[in-house]
N, C-alpha and C positions, 0 to 999 in steps of 0.2 A: 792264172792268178791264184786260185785254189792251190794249186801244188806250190807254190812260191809261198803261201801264207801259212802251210800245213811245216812247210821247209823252217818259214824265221821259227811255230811255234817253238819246232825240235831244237831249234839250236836257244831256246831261250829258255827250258826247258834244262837241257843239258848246261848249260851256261850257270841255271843256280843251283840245279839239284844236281846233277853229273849224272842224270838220270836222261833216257829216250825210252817210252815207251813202246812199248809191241804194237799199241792201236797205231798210234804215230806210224811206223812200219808199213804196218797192213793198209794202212790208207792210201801213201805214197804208193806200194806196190798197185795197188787198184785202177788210183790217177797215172799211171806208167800204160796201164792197161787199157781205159779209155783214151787216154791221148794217143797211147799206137792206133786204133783202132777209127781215132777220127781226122785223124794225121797223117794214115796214110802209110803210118810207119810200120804197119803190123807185119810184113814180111821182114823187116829186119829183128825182132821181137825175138825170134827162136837163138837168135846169135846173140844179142844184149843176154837175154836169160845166162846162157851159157857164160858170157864173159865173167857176168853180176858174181854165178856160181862158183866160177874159180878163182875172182876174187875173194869171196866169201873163206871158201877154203884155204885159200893164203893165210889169211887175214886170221884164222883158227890157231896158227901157230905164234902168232903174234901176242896174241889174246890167251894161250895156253901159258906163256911164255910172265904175264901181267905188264905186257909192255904196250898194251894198249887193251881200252874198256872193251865190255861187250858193248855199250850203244853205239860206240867209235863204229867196231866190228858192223852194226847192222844198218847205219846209217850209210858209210862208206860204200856197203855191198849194193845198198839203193840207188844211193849218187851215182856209183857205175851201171846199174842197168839205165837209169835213166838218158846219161851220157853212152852208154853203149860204146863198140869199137872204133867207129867213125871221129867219134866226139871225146875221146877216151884222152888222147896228146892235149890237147887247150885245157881239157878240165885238169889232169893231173900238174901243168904249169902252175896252173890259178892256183889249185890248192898248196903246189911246195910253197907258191908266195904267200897266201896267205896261213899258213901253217907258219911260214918261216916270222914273217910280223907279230901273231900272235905269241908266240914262243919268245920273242925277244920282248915285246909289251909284255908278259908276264913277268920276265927275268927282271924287268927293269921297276916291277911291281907299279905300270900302271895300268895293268889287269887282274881283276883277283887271282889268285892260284892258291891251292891245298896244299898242304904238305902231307903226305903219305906217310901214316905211322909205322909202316914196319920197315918199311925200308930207308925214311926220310927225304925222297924225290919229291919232286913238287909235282902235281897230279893237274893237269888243266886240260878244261873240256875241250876239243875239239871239232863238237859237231859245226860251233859258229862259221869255223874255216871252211869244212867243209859244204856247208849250206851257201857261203859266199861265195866260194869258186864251182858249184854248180848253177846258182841261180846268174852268175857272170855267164860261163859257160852259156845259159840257155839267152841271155842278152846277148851274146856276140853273135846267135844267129845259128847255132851250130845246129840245134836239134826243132830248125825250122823248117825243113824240108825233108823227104823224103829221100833214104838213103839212097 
């Protein structure tokens, strides 16, 4: 429930300021940490890490790129350690759907969105989706047991 509350802050957070803090981050990694640990999950742990990482790394050129934030970037990197390889297909669905609703509730302006001054794109947070199709994710059951 901690990591679910620490999850809505970031996405609420990012939702008004397009901001995700580092602490935010760092906490979620920590509760990743403790929950492998008391879950049983800790031998799959060294393989989440890895996956997290080369998400993360993907996700650099994205982010190089300004086609998506850094908080997107470190939020994302989390969501997948969290979700790990196991749980990696259910969360990525969740999130094209709720990616794909938000994006069209933008379009349709009834959700705030930015307009991007140098380029004129409309800029809208992302972490929401992403916080929704993982805390889904961990409701369907996926990262209840032990891989």
């Amino acid at each position: 429930m901690l990591t679910a509350a620490v999850l809505l802050y970031a996405a609420f957070t990012d939702l008004k300021h397009y901001k995700i803090g580092n602490e935010l981050i760092v906490l979620l990694v920590a509760l990743y940490f403790l929950h492998s640990l008391f879950a049983d999950r800790w031998t799959n742990a060294a393989w989440s890490i890895g996956f997290a990482t080369g998400v993360f790394l993907f996700l650099l050129y994205f982010y190089s790129r300004h086609w998506i934030g850094g908080g997107d970037v470190k939020i994302l990197s989390v969501a997948f350690l969290w979700a790990g390889i196991e749980c990696a297909l259910p969360f990525v669905l969740l999130l094209l759907l709720f990616v794909s609703l938000h994006t069209v509730a933008a379009r349709l302006a009834w959700v705030e969105a930015r307009q991007n001054d140098s380029d004129g794109r409309l800029r809208i947070p992302f972490a929401p989706s992403i916080v929704a199709a993982l805390i889904a994710t961990i409701l369907l059951g996926c990262l209840g047991s032990p891989g």
